[in-house]
C-alpha positions as CSV (number, residue, x, y, z in Angstrom):
1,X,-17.2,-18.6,32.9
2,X,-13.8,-17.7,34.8
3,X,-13.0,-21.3,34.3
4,X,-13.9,-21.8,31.0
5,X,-11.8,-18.8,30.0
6,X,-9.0,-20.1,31.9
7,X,-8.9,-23.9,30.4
8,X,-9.2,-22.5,26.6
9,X,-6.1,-20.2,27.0
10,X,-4.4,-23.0,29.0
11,X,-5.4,-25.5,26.1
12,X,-4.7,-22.3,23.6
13,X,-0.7,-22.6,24.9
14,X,-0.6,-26.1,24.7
15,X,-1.4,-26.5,21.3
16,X,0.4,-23.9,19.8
17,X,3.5,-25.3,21.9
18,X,3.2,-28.5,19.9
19,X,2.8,-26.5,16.3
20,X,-0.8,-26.3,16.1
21,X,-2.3,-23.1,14.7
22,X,-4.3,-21.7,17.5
23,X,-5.7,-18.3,16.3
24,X,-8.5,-17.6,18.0
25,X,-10.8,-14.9,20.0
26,X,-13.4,-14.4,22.1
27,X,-17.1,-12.7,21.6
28,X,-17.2,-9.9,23.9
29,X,-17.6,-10.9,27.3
30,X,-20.4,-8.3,27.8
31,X,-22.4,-10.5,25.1
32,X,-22.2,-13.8,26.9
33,X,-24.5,-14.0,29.5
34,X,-22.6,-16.1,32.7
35,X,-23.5,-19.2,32.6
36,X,-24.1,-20.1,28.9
37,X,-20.7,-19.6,27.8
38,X,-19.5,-22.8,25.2
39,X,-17.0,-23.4,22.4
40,X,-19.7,-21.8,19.9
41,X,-18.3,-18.1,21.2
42,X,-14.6,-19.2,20.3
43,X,-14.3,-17.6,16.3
44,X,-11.3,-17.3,14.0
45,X,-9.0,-14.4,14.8
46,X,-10.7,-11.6,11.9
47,X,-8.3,-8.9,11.0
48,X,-10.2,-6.4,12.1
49,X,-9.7,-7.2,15.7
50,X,-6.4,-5.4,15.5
51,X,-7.5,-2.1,13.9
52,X,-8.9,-0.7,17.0
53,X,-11.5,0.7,15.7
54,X,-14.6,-0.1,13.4
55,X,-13.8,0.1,9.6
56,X,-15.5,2.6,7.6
57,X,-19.1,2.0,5.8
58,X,-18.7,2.2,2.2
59,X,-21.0,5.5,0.4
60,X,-22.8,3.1,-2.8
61,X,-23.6,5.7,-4.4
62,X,-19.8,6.8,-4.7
63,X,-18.8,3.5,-5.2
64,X,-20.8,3.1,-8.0
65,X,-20.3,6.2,-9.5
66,X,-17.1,6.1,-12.1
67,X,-17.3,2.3,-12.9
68,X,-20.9,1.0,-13.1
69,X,-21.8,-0.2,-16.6
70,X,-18.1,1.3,-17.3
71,X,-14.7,0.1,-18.7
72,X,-12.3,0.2,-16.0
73,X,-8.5,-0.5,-16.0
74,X,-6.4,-1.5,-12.7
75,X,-3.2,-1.3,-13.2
76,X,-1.1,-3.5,-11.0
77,X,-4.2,-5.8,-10.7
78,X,-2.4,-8.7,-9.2
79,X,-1.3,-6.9,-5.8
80,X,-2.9,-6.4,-2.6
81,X,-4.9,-3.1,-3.5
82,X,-4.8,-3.5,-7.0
83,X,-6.9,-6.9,-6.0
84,X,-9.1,-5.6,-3.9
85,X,-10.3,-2.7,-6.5
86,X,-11.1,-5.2,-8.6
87,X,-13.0,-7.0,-6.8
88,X,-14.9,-4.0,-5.2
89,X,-15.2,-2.7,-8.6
90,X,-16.8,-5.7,-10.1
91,X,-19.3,-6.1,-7.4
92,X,-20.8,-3.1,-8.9
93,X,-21.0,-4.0,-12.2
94,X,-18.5,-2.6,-14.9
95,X,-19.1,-3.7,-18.8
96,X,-15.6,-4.4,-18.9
97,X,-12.9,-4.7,-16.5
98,X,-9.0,-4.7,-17.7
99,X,-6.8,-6.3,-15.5
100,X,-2.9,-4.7,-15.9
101,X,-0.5,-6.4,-14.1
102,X,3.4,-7.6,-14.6
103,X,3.6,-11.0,-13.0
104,X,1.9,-13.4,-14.8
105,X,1.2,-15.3,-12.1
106,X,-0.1,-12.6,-10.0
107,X,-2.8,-11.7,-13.3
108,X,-3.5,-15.6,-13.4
109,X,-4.2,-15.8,-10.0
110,X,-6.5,-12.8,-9.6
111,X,-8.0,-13.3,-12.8
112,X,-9.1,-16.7,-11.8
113,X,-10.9,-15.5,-8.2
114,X,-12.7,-12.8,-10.5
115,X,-14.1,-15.4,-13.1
116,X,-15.7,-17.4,-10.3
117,X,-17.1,-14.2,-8.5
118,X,-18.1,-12.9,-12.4
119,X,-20.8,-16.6,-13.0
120,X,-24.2,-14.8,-13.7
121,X,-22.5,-11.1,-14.6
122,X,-22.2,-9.4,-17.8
123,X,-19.2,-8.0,-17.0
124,X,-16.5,-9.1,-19.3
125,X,-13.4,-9.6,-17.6
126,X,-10.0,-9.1,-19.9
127,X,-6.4,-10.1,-18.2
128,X,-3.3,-8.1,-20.0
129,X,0.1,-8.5,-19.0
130,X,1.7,-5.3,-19.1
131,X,4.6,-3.1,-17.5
132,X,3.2,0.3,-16.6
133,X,6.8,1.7,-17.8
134,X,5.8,0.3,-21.1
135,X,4.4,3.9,-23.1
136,X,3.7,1.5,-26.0
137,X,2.0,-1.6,-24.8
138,X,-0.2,1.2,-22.4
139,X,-0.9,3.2,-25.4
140,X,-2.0,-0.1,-27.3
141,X,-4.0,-1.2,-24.6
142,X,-5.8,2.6,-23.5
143,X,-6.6,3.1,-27.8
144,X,-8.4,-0.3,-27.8
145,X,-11.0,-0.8,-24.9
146,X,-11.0,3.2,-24.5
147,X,-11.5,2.8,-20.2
148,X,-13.8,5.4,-18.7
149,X,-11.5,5.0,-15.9
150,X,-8.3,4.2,-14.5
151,X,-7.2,3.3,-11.3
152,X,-3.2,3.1,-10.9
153,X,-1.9,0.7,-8.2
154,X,1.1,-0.6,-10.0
155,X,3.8,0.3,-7.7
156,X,7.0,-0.9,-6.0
157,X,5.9,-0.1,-2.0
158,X,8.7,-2.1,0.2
159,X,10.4,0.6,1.6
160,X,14.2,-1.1,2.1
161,X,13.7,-2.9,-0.9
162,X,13.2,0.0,-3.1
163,X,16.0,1.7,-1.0
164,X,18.7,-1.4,-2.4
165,X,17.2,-0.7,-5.8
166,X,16.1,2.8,-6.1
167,X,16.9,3.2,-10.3
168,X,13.6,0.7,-10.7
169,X,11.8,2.2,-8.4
170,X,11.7,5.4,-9.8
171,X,11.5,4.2,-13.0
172,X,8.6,2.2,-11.9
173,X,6.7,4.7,-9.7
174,X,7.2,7.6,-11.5
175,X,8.1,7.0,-15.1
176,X,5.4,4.3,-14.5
177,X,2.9,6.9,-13.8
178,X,3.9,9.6,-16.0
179,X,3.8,6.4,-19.3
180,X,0.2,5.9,-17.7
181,X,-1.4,8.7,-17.1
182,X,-0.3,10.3,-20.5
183,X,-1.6,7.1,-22.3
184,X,-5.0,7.6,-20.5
185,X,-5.5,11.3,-21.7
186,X,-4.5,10.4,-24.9
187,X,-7.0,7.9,-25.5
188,X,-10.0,10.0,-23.6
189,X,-9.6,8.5,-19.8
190,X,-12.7,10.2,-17.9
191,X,-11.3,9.7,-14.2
192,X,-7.8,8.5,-13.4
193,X,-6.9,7.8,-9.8
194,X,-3.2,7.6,-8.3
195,X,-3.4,5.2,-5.3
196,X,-0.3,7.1,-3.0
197,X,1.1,6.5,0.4
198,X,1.7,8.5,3.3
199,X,5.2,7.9,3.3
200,X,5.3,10.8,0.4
201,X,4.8,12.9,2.9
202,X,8.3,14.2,3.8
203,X,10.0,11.8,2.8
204,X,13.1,10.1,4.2
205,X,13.3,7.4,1.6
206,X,13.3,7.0,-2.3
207,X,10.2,5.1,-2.0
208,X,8.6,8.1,-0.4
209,X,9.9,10.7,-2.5
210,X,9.0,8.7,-5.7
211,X,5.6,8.1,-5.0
212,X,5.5,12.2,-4.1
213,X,6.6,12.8,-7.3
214,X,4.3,10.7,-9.3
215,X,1.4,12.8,-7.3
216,X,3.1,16.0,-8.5
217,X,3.7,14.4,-12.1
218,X,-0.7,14.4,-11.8
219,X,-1.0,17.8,-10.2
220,X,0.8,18.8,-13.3
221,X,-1.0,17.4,-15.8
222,X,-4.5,18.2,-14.5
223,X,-3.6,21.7,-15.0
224,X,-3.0,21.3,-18.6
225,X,-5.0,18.0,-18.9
226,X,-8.4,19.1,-18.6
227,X,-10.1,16.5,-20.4
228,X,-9.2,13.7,-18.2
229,X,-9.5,14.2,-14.0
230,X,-6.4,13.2,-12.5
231,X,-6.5,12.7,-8.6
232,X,-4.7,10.8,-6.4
233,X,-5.7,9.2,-2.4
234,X,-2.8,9.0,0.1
235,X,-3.2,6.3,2.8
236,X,-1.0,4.6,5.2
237,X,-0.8,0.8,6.0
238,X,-2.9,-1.9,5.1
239,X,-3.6,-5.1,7.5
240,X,-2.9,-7.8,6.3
241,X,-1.3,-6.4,2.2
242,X,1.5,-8.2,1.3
243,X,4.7,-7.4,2.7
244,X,2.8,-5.6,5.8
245,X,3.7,-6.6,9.4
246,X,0.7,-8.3,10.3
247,X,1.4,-11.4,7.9
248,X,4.7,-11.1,9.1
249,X,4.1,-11.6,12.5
250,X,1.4,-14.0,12.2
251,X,4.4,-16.5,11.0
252,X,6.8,-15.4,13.2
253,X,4.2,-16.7,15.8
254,X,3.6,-19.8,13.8
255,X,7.1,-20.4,14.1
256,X,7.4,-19.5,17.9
257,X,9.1,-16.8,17.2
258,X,10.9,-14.1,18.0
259,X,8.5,-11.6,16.7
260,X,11.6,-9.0,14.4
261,X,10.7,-4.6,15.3
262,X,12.7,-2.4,14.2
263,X,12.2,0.3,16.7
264,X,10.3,0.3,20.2
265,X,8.7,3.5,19.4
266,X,7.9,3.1,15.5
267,X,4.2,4.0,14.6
268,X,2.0,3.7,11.6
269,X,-1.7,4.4,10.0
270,X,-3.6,1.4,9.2
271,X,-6.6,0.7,7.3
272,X,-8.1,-3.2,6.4
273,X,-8.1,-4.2,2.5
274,X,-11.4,-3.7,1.9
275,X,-12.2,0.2,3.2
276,X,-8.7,1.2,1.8
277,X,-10.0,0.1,-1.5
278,X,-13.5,1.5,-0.9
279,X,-12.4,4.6,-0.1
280,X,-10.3,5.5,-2.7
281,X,-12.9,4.7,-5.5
282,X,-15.4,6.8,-3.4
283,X,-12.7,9.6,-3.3
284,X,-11.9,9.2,-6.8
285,X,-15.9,9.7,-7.4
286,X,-15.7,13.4,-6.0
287,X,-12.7,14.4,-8.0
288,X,-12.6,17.6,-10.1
289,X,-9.5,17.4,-11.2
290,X,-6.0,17.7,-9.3
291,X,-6.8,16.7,-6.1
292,X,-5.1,14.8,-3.7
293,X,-7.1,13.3,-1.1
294,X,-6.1,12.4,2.2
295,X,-7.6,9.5,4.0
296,X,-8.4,10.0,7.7
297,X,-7.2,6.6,9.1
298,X,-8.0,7.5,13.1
299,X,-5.5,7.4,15.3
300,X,-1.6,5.9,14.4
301,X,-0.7,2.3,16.1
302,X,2.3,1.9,18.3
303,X,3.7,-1.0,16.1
304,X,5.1,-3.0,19.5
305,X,1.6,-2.7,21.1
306,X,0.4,-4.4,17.6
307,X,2.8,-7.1,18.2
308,X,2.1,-7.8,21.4
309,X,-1.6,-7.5,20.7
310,X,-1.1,-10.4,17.9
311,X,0.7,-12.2,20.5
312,X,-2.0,-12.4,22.7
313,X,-4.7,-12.9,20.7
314,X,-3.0,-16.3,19.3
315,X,-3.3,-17.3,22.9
316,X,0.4,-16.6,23.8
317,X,2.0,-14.4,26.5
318,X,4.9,-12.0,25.5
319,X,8.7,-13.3,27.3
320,X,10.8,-10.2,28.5
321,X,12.2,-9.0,31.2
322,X,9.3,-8.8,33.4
323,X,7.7,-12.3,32.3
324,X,10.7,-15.1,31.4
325,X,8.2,-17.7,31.5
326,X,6.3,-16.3,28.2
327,X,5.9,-17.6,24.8
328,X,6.9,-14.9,22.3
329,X,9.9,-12.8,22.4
330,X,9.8,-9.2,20.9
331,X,13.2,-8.4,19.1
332,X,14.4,-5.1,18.2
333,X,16.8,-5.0,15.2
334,X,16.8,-1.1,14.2
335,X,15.8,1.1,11.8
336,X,16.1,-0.5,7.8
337,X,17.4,2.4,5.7
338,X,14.5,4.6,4.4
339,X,12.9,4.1,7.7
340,X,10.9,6.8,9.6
341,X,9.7,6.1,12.8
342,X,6.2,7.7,12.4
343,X,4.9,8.8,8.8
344,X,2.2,11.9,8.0
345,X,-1.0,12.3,6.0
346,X,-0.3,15.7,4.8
347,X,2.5,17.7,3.8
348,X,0.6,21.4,4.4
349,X,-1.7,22.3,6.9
350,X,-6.1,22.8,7.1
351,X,-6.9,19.9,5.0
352,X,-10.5,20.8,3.5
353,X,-13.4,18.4,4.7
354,X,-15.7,16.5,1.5
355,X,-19.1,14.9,1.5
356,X,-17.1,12.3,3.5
357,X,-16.5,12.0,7.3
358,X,-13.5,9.7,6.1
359,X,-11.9,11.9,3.2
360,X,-10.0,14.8,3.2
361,X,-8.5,17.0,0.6
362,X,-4.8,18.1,1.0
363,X,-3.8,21.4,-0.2
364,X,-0.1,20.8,-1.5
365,X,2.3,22.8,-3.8
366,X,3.8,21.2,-7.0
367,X,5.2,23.0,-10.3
368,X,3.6,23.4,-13.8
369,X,3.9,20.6,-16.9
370,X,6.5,23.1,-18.2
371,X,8.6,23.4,-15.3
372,X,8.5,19.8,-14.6
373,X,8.8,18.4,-17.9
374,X,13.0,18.9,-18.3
375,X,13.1,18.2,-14.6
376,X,12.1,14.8,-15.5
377,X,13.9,14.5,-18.2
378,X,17.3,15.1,-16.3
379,X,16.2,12.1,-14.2
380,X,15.0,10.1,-17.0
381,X,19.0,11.0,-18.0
382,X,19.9,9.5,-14.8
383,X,17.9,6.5,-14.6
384,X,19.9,5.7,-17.8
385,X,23.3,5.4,-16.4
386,X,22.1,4.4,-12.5
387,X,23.8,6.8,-10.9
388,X,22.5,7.2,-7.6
389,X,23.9,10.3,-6.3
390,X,22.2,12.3,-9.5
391,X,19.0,10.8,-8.7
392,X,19.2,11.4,-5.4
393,X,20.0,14.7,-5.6
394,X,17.7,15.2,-8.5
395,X,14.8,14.1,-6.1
396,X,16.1,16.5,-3.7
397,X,15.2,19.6,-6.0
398,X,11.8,18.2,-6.9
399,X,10.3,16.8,-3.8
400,X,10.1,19.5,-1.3
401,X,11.3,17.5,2.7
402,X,13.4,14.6,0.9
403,X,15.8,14.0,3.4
404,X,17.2,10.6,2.6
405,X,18.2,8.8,6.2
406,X,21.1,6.7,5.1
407,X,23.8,6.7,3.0
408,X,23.5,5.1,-0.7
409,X,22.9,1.5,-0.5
410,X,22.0,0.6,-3.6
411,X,23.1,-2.9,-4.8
412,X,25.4,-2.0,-7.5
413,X,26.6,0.9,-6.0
414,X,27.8,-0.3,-3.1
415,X,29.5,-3.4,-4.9
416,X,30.9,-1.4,-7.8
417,X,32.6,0.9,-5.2
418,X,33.8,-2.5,-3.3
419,X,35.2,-3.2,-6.6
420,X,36.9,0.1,-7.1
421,X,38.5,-0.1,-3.7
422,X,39.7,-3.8,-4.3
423,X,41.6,-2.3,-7.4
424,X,42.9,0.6,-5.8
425,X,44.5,-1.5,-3.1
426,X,45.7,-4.3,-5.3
427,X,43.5,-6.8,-4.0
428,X,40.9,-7.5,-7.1
């Protein structure tokens, strides 16, 4: 078996050497009895191998709950979780599902997969391009189909990104959900569900603090909102979402690498698609009204052991200082700006336990409609005019723990002040 072992990772190097994909694992050795090992026990890498733990069993009951033989509406319906809800949500059954998303190819693309899973279901399937900012085109859309429920994924989530371009991603994330969930009480919404992040916990970058403040936007109007229940679920990382490490360094392999880390001691939560999805309906099931729900995702992941983990289970050994002969170099390029090198669940303390070993609810402070409500308005004031310093100091006031990391490197900003200095200097 030794030798076995030994030729496969030896043929494992070779091939990938010579641009071969070679992702691959091993059943457990326990499970092979010596002797009767073959090629049969050599599988495609899963995902799951690098969770480190076994992914949560779904409740059906909960699952069921708020969409079977109901109209739901995903917003963001294209993305990674926005994708995945649909798809765990038409498994069940809905009468109708709407499908809100942006990109048009994104909506094509999704809409497609669900028509082939929907051959022998009732379930009518209806694709709507739509911005979430949009009050009208929401309004339209909430007054025609009526949804029982919502479940809002439409986000920006790329931390740096966001932090290059923060006026749209507060406009997106906040005045996003604000447009949304107004639209949905409006038009008699039973259940609407915030997907949130972790990194609202806290936070050191716009991303962070905007999604924060879209949960306290629904905190706010559950209080004076009864007729709809607002609730949002707050999660860390997902294997494999777009924009995640793990696809990044799956190509970074592919291309021999080096495999790019921004820190050596960086840490994060992570969850696969399918229980990050399944849990936040089956939290969204047991909502009253106002809550926010905390996912308990086990233990955090040293993001360099993850690399190195990826590394080897493609077969390859890791080059540093103690190994020169390896395969795959790990770089470290430093902290993006926004960056925290560990994130947080919750942002108070004795989180109360629910009907499930996985969920939690968070017990966190936000103001009433009518203290928020001009609040938001002087940042809807401005968003208008893209002037970073108001918003970030607006943010500041509202989201208790912003403490932006970095100085102001939003696009525009930093080019318009290259322009002023130009001037100033006589250069431009």
């Amino acid at each position: 078996m030794i030798d076995l072992l030994l030729r496969f990772v030896a043929a494992s190097r070779a091939a990938a050497r010579i641009g071969l994909r070679v992702v691959r694992t091993l059943s457990g050795l326990s499970d092979v009895p010596i002797g009767k090992m073959n090629l049969s026990n050599v599988r495609d890498l899963d995902i799951n191998n690098l969770l480190g733990r076994e992914p949560v069993m779904p409740n059906h009951l909960l699952l069921s709950k708020n969409n079977i033989n109901k109209v739901v509406l995903v917003t963001g319906a294209g993305g990674s979780i926005g994708s995945e809800l649909c798809r765990q949500i038409l498994a069940v059954g809905p009468e109708k599902l709407l499908l809100v998303e942006l990109s048009e190819f994104a909506l094509y693309a999704i809409h497609q997969e669900l028509e082939e899973r929907c051959a022998g279901k009732k379930t009518i399937l209806l694709p709507l391009l739509a911005s979430a900012q949009d009050e009208d085109r929401m309004r339209e859309i909430m007054s025609t189909w009526r949804p029982d429920t919502v479940y809002h994924a439409a986000a920006y989530k790329h931390v740096p990104l966001v932090e290059h371009n923060p006026t749209e991603g507060i406009r997106n994330n906040v005045m996003g959900t604000l447009r949304t969930a107004q639209a949905a009480a409006e038009n008699g919404v039973t259940d609407f569900v915030l997907i949130s992040t972790d990194k609202a916990v806290r936070p050191t970058s716009i991303m962070g603090a905007s999604k924060r403040l879209a949960e306290m936007v629904l905190q706010a109007l559950a209080a004076t909102k009864p007729g709809t229940k607002f609730s949002m679920v707050r999660f860390g990382n997902v294997l494999g979402s777009s924009g995640s490490v793990v696809p990044k360094f799956l190509q970074q392999i592919r291309d021999g690498g080096p495999i790019t880390l921004t820190h050596p001691e960086i840490t994060r939560y992570f969850m696969t698609l399918s229980e990050s999805a399944q849990l936040v309906i089956q939290a969204g099931a047991m909502a009253k009204g106002g809550e926010v729900f905390v996912l308990n995702m086990g233990e955090s992941v040293k993001i360099m052991d993850l690399a190195r983990r990826m590394i080897e289970l493609s077969g390859l050994t890791v080059r540093d200082e103690h190994y020169s002969k390896g395969d795959i170099e790990i770089e470290i390029t430093g902290l993006r700006p926004g960056e925290k090198l560990y994130e947080e669940l919750l942002i108070g303390d004795n989180p109360d336990l629910t009907s499930h070993p996985r969920i939690m609810k968070a017990h966190e402070d936000f103001m009433s409609w009518a203290d928020l409500k001009p609040k938001l308005r002087t940042l809807e004031l401005a968003l208008s005019i893209n002037d970073v310093s108001i918003l970030r100091t607006v943010i500041a006031q509202l989201v208790s723990g912003y403490i932006p990391n970095s100085e102001i490197v939003d696009w525009v900003h930093m080019e318009q002040e290259a322009k002023a200095d130009r001037l100033r200097l006589g250069n431009y």
